[in-house]
KOLNUTOR-169594 format. One record per residue (C-alpha): y, z, x; residue number from 0. Coordinates in steps of 0.001 Angstrom, whole numbers, plus 500000, padded with zeros to 6 digits. Last residue first. Layout:
! residues N
y;z;x;seq
Y;Z;X;NUM
...
! end
This chain:
! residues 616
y;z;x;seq
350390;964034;624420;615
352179;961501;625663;614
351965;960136;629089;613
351684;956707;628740;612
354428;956699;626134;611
356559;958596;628704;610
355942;955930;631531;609
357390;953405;629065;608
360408;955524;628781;607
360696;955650;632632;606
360761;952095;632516;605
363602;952155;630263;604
365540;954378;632801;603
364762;952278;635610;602
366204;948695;633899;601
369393;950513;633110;600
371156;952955;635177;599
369614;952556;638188;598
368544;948797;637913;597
371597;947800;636416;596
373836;949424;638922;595
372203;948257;642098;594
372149;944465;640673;593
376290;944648;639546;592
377273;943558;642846;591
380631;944774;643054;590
381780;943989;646589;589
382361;947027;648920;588
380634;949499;646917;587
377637;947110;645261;586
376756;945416;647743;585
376545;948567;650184;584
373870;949634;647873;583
372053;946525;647916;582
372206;946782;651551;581
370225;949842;651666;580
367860;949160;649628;579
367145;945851;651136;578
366670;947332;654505;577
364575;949817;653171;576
362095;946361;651817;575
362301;945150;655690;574
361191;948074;656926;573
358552;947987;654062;572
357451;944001;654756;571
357749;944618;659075;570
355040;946825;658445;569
352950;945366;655834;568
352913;941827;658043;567
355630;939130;657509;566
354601;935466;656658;565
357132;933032;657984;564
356638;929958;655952;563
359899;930460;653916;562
357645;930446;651412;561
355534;933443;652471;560
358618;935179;653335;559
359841;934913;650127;558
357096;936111;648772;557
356640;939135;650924;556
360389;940019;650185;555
359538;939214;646300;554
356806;941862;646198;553
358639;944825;647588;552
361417;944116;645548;551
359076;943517;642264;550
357489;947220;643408;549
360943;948853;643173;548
361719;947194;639709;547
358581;948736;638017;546
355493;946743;636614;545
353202;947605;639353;544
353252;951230;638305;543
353192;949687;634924;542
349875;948166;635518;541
348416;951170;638043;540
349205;953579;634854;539
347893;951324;632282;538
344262;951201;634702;537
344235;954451;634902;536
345341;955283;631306;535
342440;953228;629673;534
344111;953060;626096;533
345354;956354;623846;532
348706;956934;625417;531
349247;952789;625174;530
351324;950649;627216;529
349957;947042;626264;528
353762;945529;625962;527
355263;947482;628515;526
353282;946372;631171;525
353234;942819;630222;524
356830;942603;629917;523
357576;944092;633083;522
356781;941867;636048;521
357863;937878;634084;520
360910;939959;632794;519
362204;941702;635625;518
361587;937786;637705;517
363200;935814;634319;516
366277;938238;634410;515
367127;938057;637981;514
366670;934509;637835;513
368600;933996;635322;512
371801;935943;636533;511
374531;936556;633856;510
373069;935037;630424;509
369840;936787;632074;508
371016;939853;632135;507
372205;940095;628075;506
368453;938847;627198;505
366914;941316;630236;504
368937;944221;628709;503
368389;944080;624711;502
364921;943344;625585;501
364044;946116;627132;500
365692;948424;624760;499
363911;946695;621914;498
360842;947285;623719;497
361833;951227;624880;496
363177;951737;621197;495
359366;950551;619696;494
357867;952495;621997;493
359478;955710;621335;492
359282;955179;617408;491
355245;954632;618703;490
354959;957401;620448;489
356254;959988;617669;488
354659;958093;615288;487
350750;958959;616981;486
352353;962800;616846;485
353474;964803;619754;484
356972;965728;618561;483
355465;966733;615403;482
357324;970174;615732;481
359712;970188;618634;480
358240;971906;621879;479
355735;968721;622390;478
359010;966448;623103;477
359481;967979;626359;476
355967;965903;627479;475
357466;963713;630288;474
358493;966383;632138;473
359195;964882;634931;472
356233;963588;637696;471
357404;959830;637548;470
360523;960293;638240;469
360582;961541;641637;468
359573;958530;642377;467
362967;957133;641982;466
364557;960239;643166;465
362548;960084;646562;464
363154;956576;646994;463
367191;956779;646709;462
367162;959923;648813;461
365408;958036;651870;460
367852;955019;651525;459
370529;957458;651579;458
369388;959453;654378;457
368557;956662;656401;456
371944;955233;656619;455
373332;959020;657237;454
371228;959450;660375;453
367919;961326;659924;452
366746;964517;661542;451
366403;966568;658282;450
368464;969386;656608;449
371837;968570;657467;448
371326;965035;657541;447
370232;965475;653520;446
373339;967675;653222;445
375560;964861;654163;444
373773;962255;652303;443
373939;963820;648779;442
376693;962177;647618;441
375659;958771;648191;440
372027;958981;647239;439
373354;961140;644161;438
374937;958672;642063;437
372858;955878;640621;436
369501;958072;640806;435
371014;960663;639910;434
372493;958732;636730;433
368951;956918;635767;432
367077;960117;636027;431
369821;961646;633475;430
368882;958709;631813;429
365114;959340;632006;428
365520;963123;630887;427
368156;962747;627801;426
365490;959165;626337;425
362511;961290;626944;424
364335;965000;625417;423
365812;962896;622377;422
362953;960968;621150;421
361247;963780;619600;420
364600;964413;617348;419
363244;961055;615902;418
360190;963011;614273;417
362186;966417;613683;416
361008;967105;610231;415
364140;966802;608186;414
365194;969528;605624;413
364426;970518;602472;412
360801;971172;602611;411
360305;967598;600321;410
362820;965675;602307;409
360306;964220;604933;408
361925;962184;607445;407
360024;960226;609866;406
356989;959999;607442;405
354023;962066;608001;404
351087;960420;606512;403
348123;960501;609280;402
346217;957617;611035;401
348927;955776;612126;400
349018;952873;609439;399
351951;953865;607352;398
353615;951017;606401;397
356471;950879;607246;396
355491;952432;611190;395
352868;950005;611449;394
354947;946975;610856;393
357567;948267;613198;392
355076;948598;615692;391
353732;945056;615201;390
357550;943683;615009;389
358543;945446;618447;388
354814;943536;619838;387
356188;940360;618289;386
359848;940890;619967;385
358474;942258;623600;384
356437;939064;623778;383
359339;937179;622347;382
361343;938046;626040;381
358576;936284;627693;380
359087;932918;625664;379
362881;932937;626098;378
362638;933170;629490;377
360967;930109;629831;376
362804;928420;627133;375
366036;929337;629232;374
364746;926424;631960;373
366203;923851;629924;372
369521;924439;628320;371
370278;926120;631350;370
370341;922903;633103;369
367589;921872;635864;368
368922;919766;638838;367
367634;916962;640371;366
368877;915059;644128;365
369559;918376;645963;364
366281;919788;645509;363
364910;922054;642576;362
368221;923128;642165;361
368621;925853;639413;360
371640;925505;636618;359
374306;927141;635532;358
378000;926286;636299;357
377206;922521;635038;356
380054;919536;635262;355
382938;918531;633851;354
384951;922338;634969;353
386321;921369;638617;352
389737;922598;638367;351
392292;919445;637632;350
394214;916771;639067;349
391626;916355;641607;348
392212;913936;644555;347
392724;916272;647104;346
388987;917189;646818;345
388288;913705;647401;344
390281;913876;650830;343
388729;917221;651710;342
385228;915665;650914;341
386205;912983;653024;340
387506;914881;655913;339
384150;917090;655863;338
381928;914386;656012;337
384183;913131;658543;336
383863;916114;660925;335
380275;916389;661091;334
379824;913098;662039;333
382100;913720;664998;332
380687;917274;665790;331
377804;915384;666650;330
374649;914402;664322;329
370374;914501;665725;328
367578;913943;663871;327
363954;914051;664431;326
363940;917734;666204;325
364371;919273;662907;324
365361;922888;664280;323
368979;922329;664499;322
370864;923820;661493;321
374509;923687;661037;320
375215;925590;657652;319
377601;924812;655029;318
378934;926985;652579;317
380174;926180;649049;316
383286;926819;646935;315
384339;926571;643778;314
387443;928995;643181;313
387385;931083;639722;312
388066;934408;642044;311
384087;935922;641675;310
383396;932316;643166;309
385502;932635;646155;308
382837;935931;647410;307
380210;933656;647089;306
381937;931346;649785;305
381513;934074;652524;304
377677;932959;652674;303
374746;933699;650628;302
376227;936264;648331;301
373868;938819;647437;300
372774;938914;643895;299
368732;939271;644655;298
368111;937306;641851;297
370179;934143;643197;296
368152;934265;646479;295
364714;934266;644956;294
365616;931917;642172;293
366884;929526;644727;292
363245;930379;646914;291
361504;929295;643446;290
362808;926266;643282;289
362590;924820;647251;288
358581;925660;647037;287
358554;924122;643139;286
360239;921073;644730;285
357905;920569;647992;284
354668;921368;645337;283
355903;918920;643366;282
356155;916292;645898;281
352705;917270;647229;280
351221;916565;644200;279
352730;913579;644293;278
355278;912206;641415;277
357300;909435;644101;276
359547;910769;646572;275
359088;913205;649279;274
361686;915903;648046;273
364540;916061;650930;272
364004;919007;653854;271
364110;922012;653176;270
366501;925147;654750;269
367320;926583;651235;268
369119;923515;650495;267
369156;920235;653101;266
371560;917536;654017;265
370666;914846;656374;264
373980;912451;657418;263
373924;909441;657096;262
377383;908906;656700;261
377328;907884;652885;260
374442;910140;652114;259
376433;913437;653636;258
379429;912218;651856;257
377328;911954;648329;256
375539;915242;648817;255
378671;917235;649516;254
380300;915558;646376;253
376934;916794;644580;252
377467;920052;645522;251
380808;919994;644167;250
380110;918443;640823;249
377241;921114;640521;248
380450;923899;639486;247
379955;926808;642195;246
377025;929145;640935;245
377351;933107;640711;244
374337;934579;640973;243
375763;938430;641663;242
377831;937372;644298;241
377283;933740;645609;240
374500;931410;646015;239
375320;927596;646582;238
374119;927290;650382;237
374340;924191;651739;236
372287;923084;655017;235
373728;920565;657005;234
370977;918949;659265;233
369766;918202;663338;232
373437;919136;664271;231
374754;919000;668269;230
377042;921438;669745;229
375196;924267;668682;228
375824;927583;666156;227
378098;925864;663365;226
379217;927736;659885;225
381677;926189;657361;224
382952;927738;654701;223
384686;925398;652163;222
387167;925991;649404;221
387842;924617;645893;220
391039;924427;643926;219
393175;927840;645520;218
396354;928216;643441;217
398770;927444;646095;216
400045;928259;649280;215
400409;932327;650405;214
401732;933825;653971;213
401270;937554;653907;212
403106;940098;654734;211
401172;942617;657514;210
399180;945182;656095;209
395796;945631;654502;208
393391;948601;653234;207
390536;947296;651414;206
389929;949606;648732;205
387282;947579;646643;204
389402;946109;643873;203
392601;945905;645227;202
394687;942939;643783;201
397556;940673;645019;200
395598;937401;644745;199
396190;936646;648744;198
395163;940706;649416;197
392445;940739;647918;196
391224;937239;649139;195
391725;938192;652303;194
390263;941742;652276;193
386888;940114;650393;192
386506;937560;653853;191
386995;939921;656394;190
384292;941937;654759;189
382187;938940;654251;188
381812;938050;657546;187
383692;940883;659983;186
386497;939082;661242;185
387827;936187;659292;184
389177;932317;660609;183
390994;930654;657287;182
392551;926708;657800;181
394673;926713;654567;180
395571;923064;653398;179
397797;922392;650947;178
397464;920025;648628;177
399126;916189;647723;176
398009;915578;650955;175
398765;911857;652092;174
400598;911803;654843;173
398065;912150;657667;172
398773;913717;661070;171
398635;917391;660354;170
395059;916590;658881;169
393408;915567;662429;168
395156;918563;664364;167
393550;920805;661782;166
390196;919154;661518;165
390507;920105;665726;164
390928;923474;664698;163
388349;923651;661910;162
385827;921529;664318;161
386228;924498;667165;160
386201;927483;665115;159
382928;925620;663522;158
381571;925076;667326;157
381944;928770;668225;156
380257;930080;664964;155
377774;932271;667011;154
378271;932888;670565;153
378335;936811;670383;152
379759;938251;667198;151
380787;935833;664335;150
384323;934709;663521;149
383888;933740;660245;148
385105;929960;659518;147
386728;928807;656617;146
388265;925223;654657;145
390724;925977;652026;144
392282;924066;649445;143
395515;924389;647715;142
397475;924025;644265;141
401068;924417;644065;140
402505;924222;647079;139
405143;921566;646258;138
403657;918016;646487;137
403934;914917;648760;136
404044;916879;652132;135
401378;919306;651371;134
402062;922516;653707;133
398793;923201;656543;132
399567;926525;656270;131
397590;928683;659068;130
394897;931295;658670;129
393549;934467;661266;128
391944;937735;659500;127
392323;940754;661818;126
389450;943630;661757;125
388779;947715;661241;124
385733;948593;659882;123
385358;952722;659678;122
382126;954386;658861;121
380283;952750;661379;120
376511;952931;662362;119
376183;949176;663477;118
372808;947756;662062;117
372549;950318;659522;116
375315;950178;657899;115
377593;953475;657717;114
377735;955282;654446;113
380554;954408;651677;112
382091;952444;654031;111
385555;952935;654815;110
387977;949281;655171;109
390274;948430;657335;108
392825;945113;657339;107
395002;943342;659771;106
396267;939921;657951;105
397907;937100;660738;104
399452;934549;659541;103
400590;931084;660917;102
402472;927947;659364;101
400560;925012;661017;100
401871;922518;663468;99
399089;922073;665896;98
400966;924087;668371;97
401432;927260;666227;96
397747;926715;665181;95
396484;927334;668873;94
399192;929835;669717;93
397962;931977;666555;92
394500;931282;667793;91
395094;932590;671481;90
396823;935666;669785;89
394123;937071;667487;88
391010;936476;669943;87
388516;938024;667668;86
386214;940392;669761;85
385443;941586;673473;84
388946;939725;674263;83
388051;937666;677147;82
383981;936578;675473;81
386674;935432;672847;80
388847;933917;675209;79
386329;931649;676311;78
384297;931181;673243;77
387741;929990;671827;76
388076;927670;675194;75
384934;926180;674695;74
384986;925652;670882;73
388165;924046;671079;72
386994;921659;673619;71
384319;920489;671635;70
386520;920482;668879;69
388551;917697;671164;68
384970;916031;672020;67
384508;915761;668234;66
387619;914234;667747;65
387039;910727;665970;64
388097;911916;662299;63
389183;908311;660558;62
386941;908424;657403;61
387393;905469;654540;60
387432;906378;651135;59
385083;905087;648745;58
382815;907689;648006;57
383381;906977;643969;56
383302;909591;641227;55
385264;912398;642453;54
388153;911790;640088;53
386279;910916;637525;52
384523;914529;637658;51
381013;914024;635987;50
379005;912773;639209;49
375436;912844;638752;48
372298;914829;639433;47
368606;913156;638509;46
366875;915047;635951;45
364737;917697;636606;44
362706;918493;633238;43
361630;915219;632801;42
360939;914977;636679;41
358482;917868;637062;40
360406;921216;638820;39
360695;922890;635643;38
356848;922840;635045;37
355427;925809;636919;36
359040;927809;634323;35
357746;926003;631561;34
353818;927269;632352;33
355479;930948;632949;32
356525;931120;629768;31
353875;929587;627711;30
351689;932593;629502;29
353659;935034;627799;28
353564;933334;624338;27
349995;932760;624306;26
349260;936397;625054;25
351490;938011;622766;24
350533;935815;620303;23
346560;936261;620983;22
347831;940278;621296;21
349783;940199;617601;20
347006;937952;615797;19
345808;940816;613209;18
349177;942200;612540;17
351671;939169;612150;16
349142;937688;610030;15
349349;941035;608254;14
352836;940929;607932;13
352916;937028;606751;12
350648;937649;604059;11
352693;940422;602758;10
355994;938413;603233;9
354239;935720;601205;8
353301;938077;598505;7
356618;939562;598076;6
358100;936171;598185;5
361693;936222;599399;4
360315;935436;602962;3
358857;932253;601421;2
362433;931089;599868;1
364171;931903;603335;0
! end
C-alpha cells in the first residue's frame, strides 16, 4: 500500500502495466491451462479419505444371499411389465404388500413446454411406486432411500428385481435405526422430480399429483440403482447432478470402500482404475477420466435421477451395471451386499454428511482435486480479462486515444454523449438476449404454421436463427449520437464487455466450475484482442469461434473423442440440435440454470464484443 501511495511508483507501475499488457496477458492465459494439464499429477490429486467417523471402518459383515430370489423378481416384473405395456402398478403394490412394506402409490402429469423429440408428447402422464420399510429402533425421523426407474423395454429389470429382494432382506433385520423407502418411478427423471415435489410439499415445476402420500423421515442420503443384465462386469457411479451439483465425496468414497472390500470393480465415467505408478500413460488415463467429469458437470444435466436429490440437500449417487469388460464377472449376490453395507453404514450416521468436500473434480475414484486447487486455473484466465480491463482503463485516464475528448466535457454546458454511445449496443444485445430466452417457446406455433416442421424442431430451429440473427444487428446505432463513433467510444464499450465478462464467469464458476473454466478457456482470448482497428477477418473468425454455440459444438466432438467413439460432422450437428433442445427442456421441467445464463447473459456480452469489432 506504501508504493501505491507513491505518485511516482504508481506512474511507474501504469506504464509497466502498459508496455507488458499482451506478454501478461499471454503468460497468464497459458498458466491457466498448464494448472488445469497438471491437476491430474499426484500433488495436486491427493489420495481420497474417509472424514465421517461414522463411516470410517468397512467392518460390518454382509448377509444378502438372494440373488437368485431378485432373479426371480426381475423375471416376473419383466413379465407383467411386457403384460401391462408400461409400469405394472398393481403387481408391485402386491409385491411390497407381501414383503411387509407400507405401500403408496403417487399418479402424477406433467405438460411440456414443447414435446421431446424422441416421443412427440405434450402430456406425460405416469405412477410412482414406494413402500415404508418403518425403523423399528427409532421413530421416522430420518430415512434413506434406495431407487429404481422403471425404464421402457427390458431395461432396469434386474435393479426392480435386487430392490425387491433388498426389501425382503431388510424386513428381516432389527437393526435400522432409519427408514427405508424402496422408490420405483415412471418416466426417469420426470417421475423422479414429481416425487420429490410432492414428498417435500412444494411445486416448483407444475407437476400435477394426486393420491395422499405416505412420508418417513428427513431423507439422509439416497441411492439409484440401474441394472440392464443378470450378470455385472463393473459398477459405474455417476456423481453429476443438476446444474453441477456434487454429492458430499464421503459418499463416493463409502461406495469405493464396499466395492474394494467385496471385490467388486468400480468405475467413473465408464473407466477403468488409474494404472498405478507416475506413467505417462497413467496420466494420460486420469486427465482422459478428468476432463470427461468437467464435460458432464458443464453441461448441467443430471446424470442419473440422483441429481435431482441433490437440489433437495440429500446426497445421493447412481450406480450403473455395466458389462462390457469381459475380464470380470459379479452376480446380483455381490451386487446386493455392497449395497447392504453401504445401507448399513449409512444407518450409522448421526448426522448429514457435511465432513467432507461438496466441490471437487475426480480424476479417478482413488484422488480427488479440491476447489482450493483447481480454482488457480480459472483464476489465471479470468486475470487476462482484469490486466487487459486495467490497460483500457489506463488509456482512457490518461488520454492516450489519439484525440482529447473527455467523456464529459462541461465547457458547452452540457455532456457530450460519450457513455450515451453505450446505450443502443448494450439496449440491442439484451433485447437479443431476451428473444433469444423467450421467443423459441412462444413462437413455435406460428413457426409450424409457416414451415413443415414439428413443434420440437421449430424451437430448436428458432433458437439458432435468433442467435445468428445477432450478428447482422445494427451494431453501429451508436454513430447517430455525436462522438458515438470515437476511438473512446469503443474502448468504454470494451472495457464494460471485459468487466462484464468477468463479473459472470467469476460468479458461474463458484456454481459450476467446469462450466465456468470451459466459457472462460473459449472466450477470453477473443475478447481480449477484439479490436475495430486490427485484422477484422481473422478477429471475426476468433470470436466467431469464441461464442457459446460453437463451445457446444466443440465439446460434443470432444467428448466423443474421449469416450473413444468418434462421431462424424453429421451425426456431431444432429447430435449438437439434440442438445439444444434438451437444454431447453432442462431448464422448464427442472431448473437448469445453463439455458438461462447463456441467453440472457454469456450471449449478450458476446454480442458486445461483436460490436467493438464492428465499430465504426
Amino acid at each position: 500500500m506504501g508504493l501505491l501511495s507513491d505518485p511516482h511508483c504508481r506512474r511507474a507501475l501504469s506504464r509497466l502495466v502498459l508496455r507488458l499488457n499482451t506478454p501478461l496477458c499471454l503468460l497468464s492465459y497459458l498458466l491457466g491451462l498448464g494448472w488445469f494439464l497438471a491437476l491430474p499429477l499426484p500433488p495436486l490429486a491427493p489420495r481420497t479419505y474417509m472424514s465421517e467417523n461414522a463411516m470410517g471402518s468397512t467392518m460390518v459383515e454382509e448377509t444378502f444371499g438372494m440373488g437368485e430370489r431378485a432373479l426371480s423378481y426381475a423375471r416376473e416384473f419383466a413379465g407383467h411389465k411386457k403384460k401391462a405395456g408400461g409400469m405394472p402398478v398393481a403387481w408391485l403394490e402386491r409385491t411390497m404388500w407381501s414383503l411387509g412394506l407400507e405401500v403408496h402409490r403417487q399418479p402424477f402429469t406433467l405438460t411440456l413446454p414443447f414435446p421431446d423429440e424422441t416421443r412427440e408428447r405434450y402430456m406425460v402422464k405416469g405412477t410412482n411406486v414406494y413402500g415404508i420399510l418403518r425403523a423399528p429402533r427409532a421413530s421416522s425421523t430420518e430415512a434413506l432411500v434406495l431407487s429404481v426407474p422403471c425404464s421402457p423395454g427390458t431395461q432396469n429389470n434386474q435393479a426392480l428385481g435386487l430392490m425387491l429382494a433388498l426389501a425382503a432382506h431388510f424386513r428381516g433385520q432389527i437393526y435400522w435405526a432409519k427408514d427405508i423407502i424402496f422408490l420405483v418411478n415412471e418416466h426417469d427423471l420426470l417421475g423422479m422430480e414429481a416425487w420429490l415435489e410432492a414428498y417435500h410439499d412444494i411445486n416448483l415445476t407444475e407437476v400435477q399429483s394426486s393420491g395422499a402420500l405416505g412420508r418417513a423421515g428427513a431423507i439422509q442420503a439416497a441411492i439409484s440403482l440401474e441394472l440392464s443384465s443378470d450378470v455385472v462386469t463393473s459398477l459405474d457411479v455417476g456423481v453429476e447432478g443438476l446444474n453441477g451439483q456434487l454429492p458430499n465425496l464421503d459418499l463416493l468414497n463409502l461406495f469405493h470402500a464396499f466395492c474394494q472390500k467385496n471385490g467388486l470393480l468400480c468405475t467413473i465415467q465408464g473407466k477403468l482404475p488409474r494404472p498405478e505408478g507416475d506413467s505417462l500413460p497413467a496420466y494420460a488415463h486420469s486427465l482422459q477420466t478428468l476432463l470427461l467429469m468437467v464435460l458432464a458437470q458443464a453441461s448441467g444435466r443430471p446424470r442419473g435421477d440422483h441429481g435431482l436429490f441433490l437440489r433437495y440437500r440429500i446426497e445421493a449417487i447412481t450406480l450403473r451395471g455395466i458389462n462390457s469388460f469381459r475380464q470380470y464377472k459379479y452376480d446380483l449376490t455381490t451386487l446386493g451386499k455392497t449395497l447392504e453395507g453401504m445401507f448399513r453404514k449409512l444407518n450409522n450416521l448421526l448426522e448429514r454428511l457435511h465432513q467432507s468436500y461438496f466441490f471437487y473434480l475426480l480424476p479417478s475414484l482413488s484422488r480427488f482435486v479440491s476447489i482450493g486447487l483447481y480454482m488457480p486455473a480459472f483464476g489465471f484466465l479470468i486475470l487476462v480479462l482484469i490486466l487487459k480491463a486495467l490497460d483500457l482503463w489506463m488509456k482512457l485516464s490518461k488520454g492516450e486515444t489519439g484525440n482529447a475528448e473527455r467523456l464529459w466535457d462541461g465547457d458547452h454546458g452540457e455532456p457530450r454523449p460519450g457513455l450515451l454511445a453505450l446505450v443502443p449496443p448494450l439496449v440491442v444485445c439484451h433485447a437479443a438476449g431476451l428473444a433469444l430466452y423467450f421467443l423459441p417457446v412462444l413462437g413455435q406455433h406460428v413457426a409450424t404454421q409457416h414451415f413443415p416442421v414439428s413443434e420440437a424442431e421449430a424451437v430448436v430451429l428458432t433458437l439458432i436463427a435468433i442467435y445468428v440473427a445477432g450478428m447482422a444487428l445494427p451494431h453501429n446505432a451508436h454513430r447517430a449520437l455525436s462522438g458515438g463513433g470515437s476511438d473512446r467510444g469503443w474502448m468504454v464499450l470494451k472495457l464494460v464487455a471485459l468487466l462484464y465478462l468477468a463479473l459472470q464467469l467469476g460468479c458461474l464458476a463458484l456454481l459450476n466450475f467446469s462450466l465456468g473454466f470451459i466459457l472462460a478457456a473459449t472466450m477470453v482470448p477473443a475478447a481480449a484482442a477484439v479490436t475495430p482497428n486490427g485484422p477484422r477477418v481473422l478477429l471475426g473468425v476468433l470470436l466467431v469461434l469464441g461464442t457459446p454455440a460453437v463451445t457446444l459444438l466443440l465439446t460434443i466432438f470432444l467428448q466423443r473423442e474421449l469416450e473413444e467413439a468418434p462421431a462424424g460432422l453429421g451425426e456431431g450437428w444432429q447430435l449438437f440440435l439434440g442438445a439444444l433442445g434438451e437444454g431447453l427442456l432442462q431448464h422448464h421441467l427442472y431448473g437448469s440454470i445453463l439455458y438461462p445464463f447463456l441467453a440472457l447473459g454469456a450471449h449478450p456480452c458476446w454480442l458486445l464484443l461483436w460490436n467493438v469489432l464492428c465499430w465504426k
